[in-house]
Rosetta silent file (secondary structure, phi, psi, omega in degrees, C-alpha in Angstrom):
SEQUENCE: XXXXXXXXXXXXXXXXXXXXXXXXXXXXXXXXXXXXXXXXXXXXXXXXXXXXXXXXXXXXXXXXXXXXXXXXXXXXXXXXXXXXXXXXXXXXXXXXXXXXXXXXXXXXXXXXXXXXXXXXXXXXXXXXXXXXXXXXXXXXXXXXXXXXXXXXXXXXXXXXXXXXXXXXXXXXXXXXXXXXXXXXXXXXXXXXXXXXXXXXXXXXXXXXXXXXXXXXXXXXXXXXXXXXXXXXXXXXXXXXXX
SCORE:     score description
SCORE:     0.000 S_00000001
   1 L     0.000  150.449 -144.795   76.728   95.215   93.136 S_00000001
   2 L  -108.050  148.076 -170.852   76.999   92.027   94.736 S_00000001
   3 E  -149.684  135.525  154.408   80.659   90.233   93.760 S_00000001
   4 E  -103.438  139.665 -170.002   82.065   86.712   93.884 S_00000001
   5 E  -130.633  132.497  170.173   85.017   84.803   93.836 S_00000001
   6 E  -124.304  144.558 -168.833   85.174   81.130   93.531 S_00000001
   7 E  -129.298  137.830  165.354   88.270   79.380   94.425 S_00000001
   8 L   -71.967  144.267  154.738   89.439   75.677   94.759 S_00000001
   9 L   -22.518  162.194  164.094   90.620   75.165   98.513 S_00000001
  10 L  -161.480  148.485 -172.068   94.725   75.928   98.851 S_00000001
  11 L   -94.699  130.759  141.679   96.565   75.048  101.951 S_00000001
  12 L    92.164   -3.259 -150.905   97.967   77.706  103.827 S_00000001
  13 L   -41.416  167.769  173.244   98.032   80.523  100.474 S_00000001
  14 L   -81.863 -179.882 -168.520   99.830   83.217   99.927 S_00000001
  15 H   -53.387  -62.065 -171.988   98.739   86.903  100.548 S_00000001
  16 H   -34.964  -30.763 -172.909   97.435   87.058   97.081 S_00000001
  17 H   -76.624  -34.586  176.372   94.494   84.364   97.475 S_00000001
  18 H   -82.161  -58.651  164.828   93.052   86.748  100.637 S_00000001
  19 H   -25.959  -51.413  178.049   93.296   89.695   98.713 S_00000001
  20 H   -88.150   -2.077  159.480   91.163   88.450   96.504 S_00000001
  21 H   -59.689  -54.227 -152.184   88.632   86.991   99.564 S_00000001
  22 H   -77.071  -18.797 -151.090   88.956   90.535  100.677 S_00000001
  23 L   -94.162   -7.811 -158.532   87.814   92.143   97.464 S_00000001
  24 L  -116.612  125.410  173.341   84.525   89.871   96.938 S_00000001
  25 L   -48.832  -19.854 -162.280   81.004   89.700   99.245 S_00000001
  26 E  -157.981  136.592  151.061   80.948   86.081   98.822 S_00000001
  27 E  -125.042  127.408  162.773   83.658   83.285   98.315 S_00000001
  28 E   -75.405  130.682  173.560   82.923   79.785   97.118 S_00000001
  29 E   -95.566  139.231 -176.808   85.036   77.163   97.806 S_00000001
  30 L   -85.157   19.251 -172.599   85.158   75.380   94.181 S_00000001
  31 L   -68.797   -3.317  160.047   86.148   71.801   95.526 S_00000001
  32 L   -64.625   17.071  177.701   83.940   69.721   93.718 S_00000001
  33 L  -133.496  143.196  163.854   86.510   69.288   90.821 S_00000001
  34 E    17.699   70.806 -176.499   89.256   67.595   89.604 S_00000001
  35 L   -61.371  147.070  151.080   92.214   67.054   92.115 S_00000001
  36 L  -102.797  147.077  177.852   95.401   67.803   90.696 S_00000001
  37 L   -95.378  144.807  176.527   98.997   66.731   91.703 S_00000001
  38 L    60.127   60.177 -164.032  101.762   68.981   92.521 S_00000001
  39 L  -144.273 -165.039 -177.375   99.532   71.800   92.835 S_00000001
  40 L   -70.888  -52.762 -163.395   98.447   74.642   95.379 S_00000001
  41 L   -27.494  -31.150 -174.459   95.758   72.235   96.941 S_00000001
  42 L  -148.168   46.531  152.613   98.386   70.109   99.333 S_00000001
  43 E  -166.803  162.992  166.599  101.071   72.251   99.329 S_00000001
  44 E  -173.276 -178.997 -157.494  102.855   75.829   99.590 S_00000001
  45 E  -108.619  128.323  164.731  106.333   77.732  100.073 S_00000001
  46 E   -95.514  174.423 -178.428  107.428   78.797  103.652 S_00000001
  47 E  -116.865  131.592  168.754  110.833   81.074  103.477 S_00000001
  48 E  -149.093 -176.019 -147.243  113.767   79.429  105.354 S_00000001
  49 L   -50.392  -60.639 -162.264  117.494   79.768  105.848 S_00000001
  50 L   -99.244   -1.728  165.051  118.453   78.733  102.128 S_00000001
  51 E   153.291 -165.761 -177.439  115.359   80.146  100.144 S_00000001
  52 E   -62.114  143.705 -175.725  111.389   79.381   99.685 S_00000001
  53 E  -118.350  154.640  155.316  111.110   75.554  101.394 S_00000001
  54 E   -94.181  140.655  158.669  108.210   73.333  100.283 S_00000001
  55 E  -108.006  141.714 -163.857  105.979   72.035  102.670 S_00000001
  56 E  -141.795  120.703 -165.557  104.302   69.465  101.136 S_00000001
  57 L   -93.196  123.140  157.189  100.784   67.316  103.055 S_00000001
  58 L   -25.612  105.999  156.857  100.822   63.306  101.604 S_00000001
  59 L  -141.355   48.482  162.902   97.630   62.969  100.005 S_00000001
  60 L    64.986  174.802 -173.307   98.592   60.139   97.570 S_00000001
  61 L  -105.759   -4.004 -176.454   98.912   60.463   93.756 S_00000001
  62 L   -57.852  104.664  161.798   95.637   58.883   92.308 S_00000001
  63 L   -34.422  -89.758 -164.974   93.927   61.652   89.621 S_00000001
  64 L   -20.871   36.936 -167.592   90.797   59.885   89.932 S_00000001
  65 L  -152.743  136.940  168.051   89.340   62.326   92.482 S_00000001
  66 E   -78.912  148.544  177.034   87.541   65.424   93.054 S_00000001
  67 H   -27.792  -85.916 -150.845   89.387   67.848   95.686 S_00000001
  68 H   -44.044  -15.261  179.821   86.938   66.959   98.029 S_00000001
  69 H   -85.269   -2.105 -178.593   87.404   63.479   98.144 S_00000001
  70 L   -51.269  111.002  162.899   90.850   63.687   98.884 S_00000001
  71 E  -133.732  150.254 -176.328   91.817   61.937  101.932 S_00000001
  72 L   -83.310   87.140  168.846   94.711   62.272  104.536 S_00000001
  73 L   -48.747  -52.565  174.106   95.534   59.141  105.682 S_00000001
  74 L  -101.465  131.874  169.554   98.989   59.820  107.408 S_00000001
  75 L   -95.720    0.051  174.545   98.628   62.759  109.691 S_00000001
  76 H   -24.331  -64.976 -150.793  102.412   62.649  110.521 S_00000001
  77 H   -43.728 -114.110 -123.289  102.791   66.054  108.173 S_00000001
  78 H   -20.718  -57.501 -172.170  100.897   67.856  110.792 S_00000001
  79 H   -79.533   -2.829  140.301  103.608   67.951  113.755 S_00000001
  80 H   -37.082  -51.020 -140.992  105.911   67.841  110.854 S_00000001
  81 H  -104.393  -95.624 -160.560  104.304   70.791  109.153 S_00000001
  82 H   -27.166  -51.446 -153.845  104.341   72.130  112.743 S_00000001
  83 H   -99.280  -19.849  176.355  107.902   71.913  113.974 S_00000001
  84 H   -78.947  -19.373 -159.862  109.344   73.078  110.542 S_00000001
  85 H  -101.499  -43.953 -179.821  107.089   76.364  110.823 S_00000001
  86 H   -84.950  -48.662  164.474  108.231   76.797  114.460 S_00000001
  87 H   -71.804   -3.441 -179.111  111.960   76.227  113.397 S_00000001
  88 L  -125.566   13.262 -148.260  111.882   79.006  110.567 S_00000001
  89 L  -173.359   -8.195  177.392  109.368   81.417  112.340 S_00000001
  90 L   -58.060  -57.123 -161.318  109.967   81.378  116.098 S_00000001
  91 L   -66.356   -6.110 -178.008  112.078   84.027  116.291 S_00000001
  92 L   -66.884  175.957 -163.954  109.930   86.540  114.172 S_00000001
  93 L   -64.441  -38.975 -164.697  108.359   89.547  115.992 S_00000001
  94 L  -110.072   31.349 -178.840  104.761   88.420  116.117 S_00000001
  95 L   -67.979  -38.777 -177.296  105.575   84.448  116.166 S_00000001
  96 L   -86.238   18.613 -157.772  103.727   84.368  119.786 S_00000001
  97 L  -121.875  -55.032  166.352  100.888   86.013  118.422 S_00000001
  98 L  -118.690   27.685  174.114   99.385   83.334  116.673 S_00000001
  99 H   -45.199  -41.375 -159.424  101.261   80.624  117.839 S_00000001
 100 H   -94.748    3.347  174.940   98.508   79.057  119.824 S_00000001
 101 H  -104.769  -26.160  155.305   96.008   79.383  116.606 S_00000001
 102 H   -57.741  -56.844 -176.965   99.091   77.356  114.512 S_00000001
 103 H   -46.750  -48.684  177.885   99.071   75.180  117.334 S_00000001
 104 H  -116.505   34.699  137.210   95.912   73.695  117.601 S_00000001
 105 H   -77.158  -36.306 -158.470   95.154   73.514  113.842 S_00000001
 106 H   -96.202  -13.706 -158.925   98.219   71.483  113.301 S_00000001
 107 L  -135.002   -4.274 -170.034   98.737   69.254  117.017 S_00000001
 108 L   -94.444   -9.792 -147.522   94.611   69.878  118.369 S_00000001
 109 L  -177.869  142.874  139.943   92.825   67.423  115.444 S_00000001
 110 L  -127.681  112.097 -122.729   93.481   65.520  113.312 S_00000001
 111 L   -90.999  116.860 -162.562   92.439   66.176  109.852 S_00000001
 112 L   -98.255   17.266  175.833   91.585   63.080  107.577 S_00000001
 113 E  -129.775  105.765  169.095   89.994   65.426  104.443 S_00000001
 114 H   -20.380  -55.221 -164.744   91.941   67.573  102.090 S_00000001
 115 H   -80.820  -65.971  162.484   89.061   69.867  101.434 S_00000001
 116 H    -2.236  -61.554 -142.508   87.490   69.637  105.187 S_00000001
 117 H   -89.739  -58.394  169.699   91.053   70.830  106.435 S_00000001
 118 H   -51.570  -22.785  171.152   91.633   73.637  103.780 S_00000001
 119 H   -73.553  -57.163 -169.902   88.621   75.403  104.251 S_00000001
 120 H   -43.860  -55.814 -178.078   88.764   75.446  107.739 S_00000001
 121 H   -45.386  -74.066 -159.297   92.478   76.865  107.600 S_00000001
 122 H   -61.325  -33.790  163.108   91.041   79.773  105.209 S_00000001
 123 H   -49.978  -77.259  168.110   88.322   80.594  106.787 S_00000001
 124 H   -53.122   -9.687  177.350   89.794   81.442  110.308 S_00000001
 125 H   -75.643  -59.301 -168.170   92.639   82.569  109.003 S_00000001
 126 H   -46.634  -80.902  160.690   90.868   85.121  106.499 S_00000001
 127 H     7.892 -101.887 -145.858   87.927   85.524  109.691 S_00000001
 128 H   -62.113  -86.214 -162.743   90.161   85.449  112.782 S_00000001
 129 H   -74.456  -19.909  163.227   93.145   86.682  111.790 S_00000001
 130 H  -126.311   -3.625  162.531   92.988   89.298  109.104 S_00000001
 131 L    61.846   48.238 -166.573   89.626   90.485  110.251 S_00000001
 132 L  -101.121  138.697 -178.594   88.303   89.913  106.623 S_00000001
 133 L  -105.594   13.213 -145.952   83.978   90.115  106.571 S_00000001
 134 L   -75.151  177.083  170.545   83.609   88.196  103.145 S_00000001
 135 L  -114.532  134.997 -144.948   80.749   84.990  103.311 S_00000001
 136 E  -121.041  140.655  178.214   81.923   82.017  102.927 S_00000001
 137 E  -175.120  153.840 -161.328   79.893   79.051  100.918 S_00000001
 138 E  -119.566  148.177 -170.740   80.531   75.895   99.370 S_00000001
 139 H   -66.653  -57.580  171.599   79.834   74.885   95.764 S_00000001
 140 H     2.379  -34.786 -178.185   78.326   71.718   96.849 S_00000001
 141 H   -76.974   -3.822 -155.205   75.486   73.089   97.833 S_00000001
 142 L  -107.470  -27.596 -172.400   73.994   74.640   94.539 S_00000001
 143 L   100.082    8.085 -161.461   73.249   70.896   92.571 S_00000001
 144 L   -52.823  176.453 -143.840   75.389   72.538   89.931 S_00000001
 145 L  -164.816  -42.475 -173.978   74.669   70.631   86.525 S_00000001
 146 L   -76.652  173.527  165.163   77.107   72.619   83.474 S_00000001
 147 L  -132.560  154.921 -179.883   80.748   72.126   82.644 S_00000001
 148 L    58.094  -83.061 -169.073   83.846   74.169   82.648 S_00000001
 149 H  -106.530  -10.710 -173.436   82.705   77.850   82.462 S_00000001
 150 H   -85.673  -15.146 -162.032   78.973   76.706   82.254 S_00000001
 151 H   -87.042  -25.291  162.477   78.995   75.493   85.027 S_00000001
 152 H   -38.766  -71.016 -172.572   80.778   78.701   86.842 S_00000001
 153 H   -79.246   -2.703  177.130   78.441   80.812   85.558 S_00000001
 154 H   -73.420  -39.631  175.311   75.060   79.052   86.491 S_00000001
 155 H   -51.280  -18.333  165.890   77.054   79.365   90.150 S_00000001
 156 H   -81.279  -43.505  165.164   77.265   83.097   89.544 S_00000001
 157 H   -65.742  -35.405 -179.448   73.962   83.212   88.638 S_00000001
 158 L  -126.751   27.311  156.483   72.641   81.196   91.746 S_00000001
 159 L  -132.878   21.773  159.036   74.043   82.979   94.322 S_00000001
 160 L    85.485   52.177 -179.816   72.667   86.631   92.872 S_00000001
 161 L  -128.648  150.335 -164.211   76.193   88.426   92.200 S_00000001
 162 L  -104.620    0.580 -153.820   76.465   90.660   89.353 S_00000001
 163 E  -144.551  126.147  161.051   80.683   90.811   89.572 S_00000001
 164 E  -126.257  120.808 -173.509   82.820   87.906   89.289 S_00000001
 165 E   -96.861  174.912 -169.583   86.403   88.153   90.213 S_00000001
 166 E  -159.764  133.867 -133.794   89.030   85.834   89.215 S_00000001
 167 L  -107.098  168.064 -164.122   93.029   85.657   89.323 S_00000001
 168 L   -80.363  -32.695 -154.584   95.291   86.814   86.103 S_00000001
 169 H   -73.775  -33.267  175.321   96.171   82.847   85.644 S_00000001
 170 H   -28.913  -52.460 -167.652   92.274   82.279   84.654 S_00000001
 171 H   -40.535  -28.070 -177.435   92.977   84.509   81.485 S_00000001
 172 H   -82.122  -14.236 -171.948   94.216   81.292   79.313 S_00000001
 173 L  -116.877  -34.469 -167.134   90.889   79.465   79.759 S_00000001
 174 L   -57.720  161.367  164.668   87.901   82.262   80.541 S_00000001
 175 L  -118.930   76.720  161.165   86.306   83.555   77.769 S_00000001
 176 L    13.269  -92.722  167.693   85.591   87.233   78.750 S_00000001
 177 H    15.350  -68.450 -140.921   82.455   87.095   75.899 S_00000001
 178 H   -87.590  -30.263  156.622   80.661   84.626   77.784 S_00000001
 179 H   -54.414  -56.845  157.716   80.510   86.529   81.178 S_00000001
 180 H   -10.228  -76.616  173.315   79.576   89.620   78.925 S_00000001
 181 L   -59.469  -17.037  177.566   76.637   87.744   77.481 S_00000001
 182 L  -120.938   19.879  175.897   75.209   86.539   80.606 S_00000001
 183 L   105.901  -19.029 -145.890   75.379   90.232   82.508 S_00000001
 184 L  -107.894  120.650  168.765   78.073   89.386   84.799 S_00000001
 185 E   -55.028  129.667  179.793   80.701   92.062   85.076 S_00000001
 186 E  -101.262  151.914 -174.791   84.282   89.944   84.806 S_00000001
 187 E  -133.671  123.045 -176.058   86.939   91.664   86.963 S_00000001
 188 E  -150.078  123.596  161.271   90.229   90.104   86.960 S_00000001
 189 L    -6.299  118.602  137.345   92.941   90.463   89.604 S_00000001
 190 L   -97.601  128.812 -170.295   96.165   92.478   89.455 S_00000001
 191 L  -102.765   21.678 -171.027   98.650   91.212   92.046 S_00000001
 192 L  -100.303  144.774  155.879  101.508   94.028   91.053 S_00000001
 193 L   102.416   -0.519  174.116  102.721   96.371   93.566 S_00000001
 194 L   -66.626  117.323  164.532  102.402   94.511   97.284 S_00000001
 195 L   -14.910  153.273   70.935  105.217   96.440   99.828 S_00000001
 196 L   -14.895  129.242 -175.207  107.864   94.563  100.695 S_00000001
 197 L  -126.089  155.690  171.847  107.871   93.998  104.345 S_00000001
 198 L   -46.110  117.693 -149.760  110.737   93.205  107.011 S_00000001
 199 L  -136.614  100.827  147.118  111.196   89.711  105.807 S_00000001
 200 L    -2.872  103.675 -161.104  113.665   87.215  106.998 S_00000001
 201 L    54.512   61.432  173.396  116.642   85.786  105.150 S_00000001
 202 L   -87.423  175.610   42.788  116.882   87.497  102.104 S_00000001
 203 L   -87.139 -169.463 -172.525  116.181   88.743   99.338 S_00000001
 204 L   -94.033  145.214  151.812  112.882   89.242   99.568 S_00000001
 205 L  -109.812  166.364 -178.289  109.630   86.801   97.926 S_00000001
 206 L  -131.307    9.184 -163.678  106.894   87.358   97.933 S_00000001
 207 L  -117.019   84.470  173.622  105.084   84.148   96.406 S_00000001
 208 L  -154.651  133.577  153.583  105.652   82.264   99.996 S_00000001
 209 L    10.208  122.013  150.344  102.498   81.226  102.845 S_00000001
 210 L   -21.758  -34.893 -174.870  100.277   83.936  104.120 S_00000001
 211 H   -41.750  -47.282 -124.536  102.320   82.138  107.522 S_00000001
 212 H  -112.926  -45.126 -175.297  105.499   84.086  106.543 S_00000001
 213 H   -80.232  -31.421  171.716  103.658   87.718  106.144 S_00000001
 214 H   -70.630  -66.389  171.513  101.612   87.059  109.763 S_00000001
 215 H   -34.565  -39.802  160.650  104.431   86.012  111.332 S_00000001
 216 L   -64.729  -24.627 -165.198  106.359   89.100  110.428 S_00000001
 217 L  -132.776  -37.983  177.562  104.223   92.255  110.519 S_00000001
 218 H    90.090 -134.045  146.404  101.400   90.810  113.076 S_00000001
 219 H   -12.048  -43.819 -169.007   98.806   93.244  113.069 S_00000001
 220 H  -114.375   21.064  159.513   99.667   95.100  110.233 S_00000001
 221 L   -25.520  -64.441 -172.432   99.470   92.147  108.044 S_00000001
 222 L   -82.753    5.149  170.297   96.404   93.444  105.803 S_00000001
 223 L   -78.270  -34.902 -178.080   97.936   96.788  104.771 S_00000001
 224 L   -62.229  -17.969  164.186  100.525   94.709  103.362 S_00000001
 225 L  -140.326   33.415   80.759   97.963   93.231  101.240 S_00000001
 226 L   -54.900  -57.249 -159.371   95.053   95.627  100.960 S_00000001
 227 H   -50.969  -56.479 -164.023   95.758   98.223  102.966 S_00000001
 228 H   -66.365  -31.786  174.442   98.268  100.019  100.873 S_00000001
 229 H   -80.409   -4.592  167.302   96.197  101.097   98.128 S_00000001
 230 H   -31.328  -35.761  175.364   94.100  102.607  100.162 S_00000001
 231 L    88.741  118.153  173.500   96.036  105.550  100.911 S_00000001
 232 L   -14.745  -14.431  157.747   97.678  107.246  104.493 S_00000001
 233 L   -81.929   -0.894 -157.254   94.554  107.174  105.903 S_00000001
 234 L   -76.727  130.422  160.233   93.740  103.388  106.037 S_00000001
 235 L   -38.217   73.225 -120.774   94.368  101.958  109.396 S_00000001
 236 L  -100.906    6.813  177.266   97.346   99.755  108.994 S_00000001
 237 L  -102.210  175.527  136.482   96.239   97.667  112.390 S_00000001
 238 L   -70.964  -75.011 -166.589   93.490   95.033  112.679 S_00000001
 239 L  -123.902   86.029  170.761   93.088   95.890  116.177 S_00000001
 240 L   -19.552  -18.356 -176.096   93.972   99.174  117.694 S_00000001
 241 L  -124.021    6.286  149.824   94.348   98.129  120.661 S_00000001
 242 L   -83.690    0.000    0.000   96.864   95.419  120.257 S_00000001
């Protein structure tokens, strides 16, 4: 049974947003909607000395936009975004591990599209770096034509998946029914129960940057957010031979 997830772009997410990458055959990026302010979309929480820090990329305050049209005018934030990430994160064990994949996202290009730049980020990170196989496609592509949930489910519908998964926060607007009624098994996220890993400065969070969980554990990153239910046999490495 073929399963989808569609997501708006997020910069940088936390473990939870790859979990649910990992759980689905196909992820959409949903960017073709509404920007919001003060939202996942241009921002997220690193962990530093005195608690969760915001890093937060300018991308102006005007509503009047779909994600994708969002554009990044000042590219300071990148070696900003850079040198703050490198001051709270050097010293972890696996900081030198993907330093040089941090590096030349944030100091190699520079990115003048909100959507452009998050996708990119999520892919290789999901890809590259957690050794995730999901398929990656963008709603843009389908012509879609409904609104709100109609328009979800013709997208569900036109890329052949019988399973659509979705995060717990969804629960105030989906209507369960309406997936029902068109066939489509609804599935919806639990995010309870991820390990606590050797974490810098505590106590420990756990709603901080994927950034903060690579840096720390390296390798053994996706047992920390897959891995573990899995059971003592699941390989708790990416790559065996690092």
């Amino acid at each position: 049974m073929k399963s989808v997830v569609v997501l708006q772009s997020n910069y940088i997410p936390w473990k939870g947003y790859f979990d649910l990458i990992h759980d689905a055959d196909l992820l959409v990026f949903y960017d073709d909607v509404q920007y919001t302010k003060r939202d996942w979309r241009h921002r997220n929480r690193i962990k530093a000395a005195n608690g969760p820090e915001w890093i937060i990329i300018p991308a102006g305050s005007d509503t009047n936009r779909l994600i994708c049209e969002v554009e990044l005018k000042d590219t300071n934030w990148q070696q900003k975004h850079w040198k703050t990430l490198r001051q709270n994160y050097r010293s972890c064990p696996h900081f030198e591990r993907f330093e040089s994949f941090f590096e030349d996202f944030y100091l190699g290009r520079q990115w003048t599209n909100l959507s452009e730049m998050n996708q990119h980020l999520i892919r290789n990170i999901a890809t590259s770096l957690l050794g995730i196989q999901t398929e990656f496609l963008d709603s843009r592509a389908f012509n879609l034509s409904g609104q709100k949930q109609d328009r979800i489910l013709e997208l569900v519908r036109k890329v052949g998946a019988e399973r659509y998964l979705s995060g717990p926060a969804a629960k105030s607007y989906i209507e369960p029914e309406r997936f029902e009624a068109a066939g489509i098994e609804l599935v919806w996220k639990d995010y309870n129960g991820y390990p606590e890993y050797p974490q810098r400065f505590p106590p420990f969070e756990h709603g901080v940057s994927i950034v903060d969980l690579l840096f720390n554990m390296g390798p053994e990153a996706p047992w920390y957010i897959w891995g573990w239910r899995q059971g003592p046999l699941y390989s708790r490495r990416l790559n065996p031979d690092s």
